[in-house]
Phi, psi and omega in degrees: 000306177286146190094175136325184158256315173301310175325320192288314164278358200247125183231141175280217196195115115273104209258128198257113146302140136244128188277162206289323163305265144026271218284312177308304228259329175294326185279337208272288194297337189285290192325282174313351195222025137096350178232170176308189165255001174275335182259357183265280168002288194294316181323298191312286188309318159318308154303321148320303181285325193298287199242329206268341168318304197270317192303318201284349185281312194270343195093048130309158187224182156266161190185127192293161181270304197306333187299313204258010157267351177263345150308289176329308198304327208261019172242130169325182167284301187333299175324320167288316183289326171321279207339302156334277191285356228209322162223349188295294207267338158276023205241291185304313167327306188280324165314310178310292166275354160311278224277290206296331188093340211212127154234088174260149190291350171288317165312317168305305183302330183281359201273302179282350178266339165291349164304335201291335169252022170297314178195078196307350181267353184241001179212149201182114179257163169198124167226121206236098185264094194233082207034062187112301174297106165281123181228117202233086190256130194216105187292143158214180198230042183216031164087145183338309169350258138005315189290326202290313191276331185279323171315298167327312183267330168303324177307314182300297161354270173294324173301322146331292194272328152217033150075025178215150195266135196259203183233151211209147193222151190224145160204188196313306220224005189219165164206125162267108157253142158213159188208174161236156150255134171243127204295292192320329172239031174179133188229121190245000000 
C-alpha cells in the first residue's frame, strides 16, 4: 500500500539471525513450495505487513474450519444472505476505512482484492474495470454456502456504492457480479 511500484520493487541487503530450528524449518518450506530461501522470507514477512497485521488491527480472530463449515451448514439460506448483506459488507466498508482513512469503492475494492492474501489458496479476487464495466469475482474454498453470504454482500456493495443493480451469478466455489456504471451519475 505504501509506496511506489518502483519502491516496491527496489530491494536492500539486510542480514537476518536465525535460530537453527527457525532457519531448518524455513528452508523445508522454501524447498516445498519450490523457492529460495530469500522468497520464502520474503513472502512470510510480506504477509504479515499485508494482511495478517491488519486483520489483527481489526479483531479477526481464528476459527478451525470443520467448525466453521458446520456453523454455515446449520444456517438457513435467508440467514447467510443477512449475514452477507447486513455485516459482510459492512465488515469490508469499516476495513476500508480502518486501513485506507476512506471507504470510498475504490478503497472498498482494494479490501476485497487484498482477501486474497489471507489464504490465496481458499479466497481469491479478480477484478476486472473497463469503462464503465465491472467485473468482480471472488473464489473460495467453503462451499455453495459460503457463496450465498458472499453473493448477498457484494449485491449490497454495489448497490450502495454505485447505485445499479448488478447481475450476479453463484455456484459452489464461485460468485460473479458485473455491473455498469454511468460516469454521469456517479464518479468512481
Amino acid at each position: 500500500m505504501a509506496g511506489t511500484e518502483a519502491e516496491k520493487r527496489k530491494t536492500v541487503v539486510k542480514t537476518l539471525r536465525f535460530p537453527e530450528s527457525l532457519a531448518h524449518t524455513l528452508e523445508k518450506e522454501a524447498v516445498e513450495a519450490g523457492i529460495n530461501f530469500n522468497a520464502m522470507a520474503n513472502s512470510i514477512i510480506s504477509e504479515h505487513f499485508d494482511w495478517d497485521k491488519k486483520v489483527k488491527e481489526f479483531g479477526f480472530i481464528s476459527f478451525p474450519r470443520p467448525i466453521f463449515l458446520k456453523v454455515l451448514e446449520e444456517l438457513d439460506n435467508e440467514a447467510l444472505a443477512r449475514i452477507g448483506r447486513d455485516y459482510l459488507a459492512a465488515t469490508w466498508r469499516e476495513m476500508a476505512e480502518f486501513w485506507f482513512g476512506v471507504s470510498s469503492p475504490e478503497r472498498i475494492l482494494d479490501v476485497l482484492k487484498l482477501r486474497s492474501r489471507l489464504n490465496p489458496g481458499r479466497l481469491r479476487t479478480r477484478i476486472v474495470h473497463e469503462e464503465g464495466k465491472y467485473t468482480i469475482v471472488l473464489r473460495h474454498d467453503f462451499g455453495e454456502k459460503w457463496s450465498i453470504v458472499e453473493k448477498s454482500a457484494l449485491q449490497e456493495f454495489v448497490r450502495k456504492s454505485f447505485l445499479v443493480e448488478p447481475k450476479v451469478t453463484i455456484g459452489e466455489s464461485v460468485v460473479t457480479v458485473r455491473f455498469t456504471i454511468n460516469p454521469r451519475n456517479l464518479s468512481v
